[in-house]
SEKEGU-790969 format. One record per residue (C-alpha): x, y, z; residue number from 0; residue in one letter. Coordinates in steps of 0.5 Angstrom, whole numbers, plus 500, padded with zeros to 3 digits. Layout:
% SEKEGU-790969
+-----+-----+-----+-----+-----+
|  c1 |  c2 |  c3 |   n | res |
+-----+-----+-----+-----+-----+
|   X |   Y |   Z | NUM |   A |
...
+-----+-----+-----+-----+-----+
***
This chain:
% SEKEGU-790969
+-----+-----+-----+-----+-----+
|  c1 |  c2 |  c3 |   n | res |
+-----+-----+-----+-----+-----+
| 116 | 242 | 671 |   0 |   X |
| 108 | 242 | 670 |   1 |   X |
| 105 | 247 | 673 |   2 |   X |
| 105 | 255 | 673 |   3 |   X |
| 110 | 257 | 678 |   4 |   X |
| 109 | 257 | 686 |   5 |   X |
| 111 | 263 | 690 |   6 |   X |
| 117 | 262 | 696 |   7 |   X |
| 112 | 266 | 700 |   8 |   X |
| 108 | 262 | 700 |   9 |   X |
| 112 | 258 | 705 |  10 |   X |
| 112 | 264 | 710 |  11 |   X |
| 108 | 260 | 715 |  12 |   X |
| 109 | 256 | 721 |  13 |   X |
| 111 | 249 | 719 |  14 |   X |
| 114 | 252 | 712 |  15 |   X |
| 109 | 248 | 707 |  16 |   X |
| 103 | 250 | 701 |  17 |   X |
| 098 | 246 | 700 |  18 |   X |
| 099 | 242 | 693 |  19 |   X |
| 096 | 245 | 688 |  20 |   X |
| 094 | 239 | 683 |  21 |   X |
| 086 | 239 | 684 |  22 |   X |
| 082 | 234 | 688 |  23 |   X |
| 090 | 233 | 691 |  24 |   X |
| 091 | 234 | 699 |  25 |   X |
| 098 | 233 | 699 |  26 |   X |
| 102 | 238 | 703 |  27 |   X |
| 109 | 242 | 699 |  28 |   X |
| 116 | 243 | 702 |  29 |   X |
| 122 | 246 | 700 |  30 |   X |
| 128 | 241 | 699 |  31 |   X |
| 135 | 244 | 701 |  32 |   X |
| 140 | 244 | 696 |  33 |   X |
| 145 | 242 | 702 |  34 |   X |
| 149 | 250 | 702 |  35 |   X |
| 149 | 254 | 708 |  36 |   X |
| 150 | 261 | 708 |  37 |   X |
| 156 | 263 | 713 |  38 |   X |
| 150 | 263 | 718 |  39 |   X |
| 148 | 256 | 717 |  40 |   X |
| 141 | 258 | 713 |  41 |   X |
| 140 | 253 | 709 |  42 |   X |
| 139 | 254 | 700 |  43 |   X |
| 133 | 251 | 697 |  44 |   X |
| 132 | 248 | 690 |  45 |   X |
| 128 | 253 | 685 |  46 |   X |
| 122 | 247 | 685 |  47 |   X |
| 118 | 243 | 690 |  48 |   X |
| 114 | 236 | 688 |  49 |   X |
| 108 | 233 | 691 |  50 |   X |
| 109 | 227 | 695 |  51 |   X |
| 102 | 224 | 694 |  52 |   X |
| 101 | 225 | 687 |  53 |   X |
| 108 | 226 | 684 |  54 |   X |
| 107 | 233 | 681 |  55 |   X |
| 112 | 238 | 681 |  56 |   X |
| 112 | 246 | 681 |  57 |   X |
| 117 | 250 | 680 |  58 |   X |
| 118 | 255 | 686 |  59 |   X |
| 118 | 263 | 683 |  60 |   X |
| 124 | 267 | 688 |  61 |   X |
| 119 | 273 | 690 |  62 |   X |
| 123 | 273 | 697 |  63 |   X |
| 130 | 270 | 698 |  64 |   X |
| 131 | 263 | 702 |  65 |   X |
| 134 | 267 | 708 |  66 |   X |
| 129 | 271 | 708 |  67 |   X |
| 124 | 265 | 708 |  68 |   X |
| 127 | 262 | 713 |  69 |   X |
| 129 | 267 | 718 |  70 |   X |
| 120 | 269 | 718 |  71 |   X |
| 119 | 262 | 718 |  72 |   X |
| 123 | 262 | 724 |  73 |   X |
| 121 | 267 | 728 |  74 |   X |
| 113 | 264 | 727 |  75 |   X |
| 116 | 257 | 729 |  76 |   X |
| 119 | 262 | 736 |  77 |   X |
| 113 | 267 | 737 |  78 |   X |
| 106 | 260 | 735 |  79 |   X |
| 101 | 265 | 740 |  80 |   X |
| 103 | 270 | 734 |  81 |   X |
| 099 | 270 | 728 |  82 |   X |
| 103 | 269 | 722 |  83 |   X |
| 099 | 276 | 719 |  84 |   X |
| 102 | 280 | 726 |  85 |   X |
| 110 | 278 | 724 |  86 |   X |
| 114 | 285 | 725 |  87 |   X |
| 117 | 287 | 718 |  88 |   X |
| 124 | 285 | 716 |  89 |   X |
| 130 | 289 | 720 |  90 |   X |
| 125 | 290 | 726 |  91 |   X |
| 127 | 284 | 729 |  92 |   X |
+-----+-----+-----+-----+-----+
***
């Protein structure tokens, strides 16, 4: 890995992506899936992501757990006319 860690939260937002890191770089990051599932069908995520235009890669710091990440991500993908600051807290759904 070459880059300090990017926090999972980062990706709380409603296409699921962060921007690179790498200066002067305009790719986007995505999370990678590892191919488990929970037994609700949330999917598990590898601990890092890399940047399909200028190759870097970056660790992922696990500051929230990938159910988490997703059920936020989906609730944004469900509620777009809410702003991604306006998300209800955790339980409240």
């Amino acid at each position: 890995m070459s880059a300090p860690p990017l926090a999972k939260s980062s990706f709380v937002n409603i296409d699921a992506r962060a921007r690179c890191l790498t200066p002067d770089c305009w790719g986007d990051l995505v999370l990678m899936p590892t191919g488990e599932q929970d037994r609700d069908g949330v999917p598990a995520f590898l601990p890092f992501t890399a940047c399909p235009l200028c190759s870097s890669t970056f660790p992922i710091e696990q500051d929230m757990t990938d159910r988490e990440l997703f059920l936020k991500v989906s609730w944004l993908r469900a509620n777009p006319h809410v702003e991604e600051d306006e998300a209800p807290p955790e339980g409240a759904r």
